[in-house]
N, C-alpha and C positions, 0 to 999 in steps of 0.2 A: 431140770430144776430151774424155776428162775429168780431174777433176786425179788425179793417183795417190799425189798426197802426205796419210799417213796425219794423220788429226787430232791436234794436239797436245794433252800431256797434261800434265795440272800437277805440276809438282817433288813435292810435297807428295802426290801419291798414289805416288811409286817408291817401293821398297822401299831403307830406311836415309836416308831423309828428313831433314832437318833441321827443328829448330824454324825457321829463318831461309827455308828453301826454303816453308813453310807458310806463315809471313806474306808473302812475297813473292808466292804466288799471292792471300793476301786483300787484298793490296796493290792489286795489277793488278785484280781486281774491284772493289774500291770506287772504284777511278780511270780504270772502265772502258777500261782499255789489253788489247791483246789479251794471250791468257795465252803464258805465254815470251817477251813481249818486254821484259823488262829481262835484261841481259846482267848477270849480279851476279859474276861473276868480274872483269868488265869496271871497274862500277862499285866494287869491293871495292880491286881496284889503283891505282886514278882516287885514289881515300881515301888507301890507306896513302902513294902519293907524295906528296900534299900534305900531309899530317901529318908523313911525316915529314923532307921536305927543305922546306919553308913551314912551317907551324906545327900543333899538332893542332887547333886552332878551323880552319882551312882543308879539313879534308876534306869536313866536311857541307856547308858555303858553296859551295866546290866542284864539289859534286854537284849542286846544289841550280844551279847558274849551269849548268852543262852539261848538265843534265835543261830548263833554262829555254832555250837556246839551243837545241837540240835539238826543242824543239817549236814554237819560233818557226819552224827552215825547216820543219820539218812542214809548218806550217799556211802557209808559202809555197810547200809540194809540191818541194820540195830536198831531199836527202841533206844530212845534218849528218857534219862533222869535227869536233863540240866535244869531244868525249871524247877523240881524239889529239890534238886540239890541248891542248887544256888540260893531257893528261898529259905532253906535250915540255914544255909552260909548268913545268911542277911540278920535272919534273926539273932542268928547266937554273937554275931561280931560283936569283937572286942577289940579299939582301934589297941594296937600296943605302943603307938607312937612315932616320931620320924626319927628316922634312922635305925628302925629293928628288922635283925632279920626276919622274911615270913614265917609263919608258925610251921611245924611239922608235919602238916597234913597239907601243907602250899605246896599244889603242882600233883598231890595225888589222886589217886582212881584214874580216869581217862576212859 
């Protein structure tokens, strides 16, 4: 049996490319990830909800904690929900204020 699915090709070679699809594949090579696998629609949405219902310092931190969660189960051979989860987290946030303890659900699932 062989595979039938055609090799993928880098953002950065279609035609009406972006400068951001171009770093994104020299991204994935120098982080040796394979090529197309950052979802950046994905990651682009992840951003804009936490910027803009949390703060704008929250979308890179963000990404940056769901890109890290995310290869923690990798490297446990699990499928990761951090990207839906975090982005239901984003949405629904409700700052409670400084000095509150985190809500009830801070720190659960894993």
């Amino acid at each position: 049996m062989t595979d039938q699915t055609p090799p993928a090709t880098a953002r950065g070679a279609e035609p009406g490319s972006s400068v951001l699809d171009r770093w994104v594949d020299a991204l994935e090579a120098e982080l040796g990830l394979p090529l197309r696998s950052v979802d950046v629609g994905a990651v682009l949405d992840l951003a804009r909800d936490a910027a803009h219902q949390v703060a704008r310092p929250a979308a890179p931190v963000t990404a940056y904690a769901v890109g890290y969660a995310a290869g923690l189960a990798a490297a446990r051979g699990e499928e990761s929900d951090a990207l839906d989860r975090a982005t239901s987290s984003a949405l629904s946030w409700q700052d409670p204020g400084p000095g509150a303890a985190p809500g009830p659900d801070a720190g659960a699932g894993s």
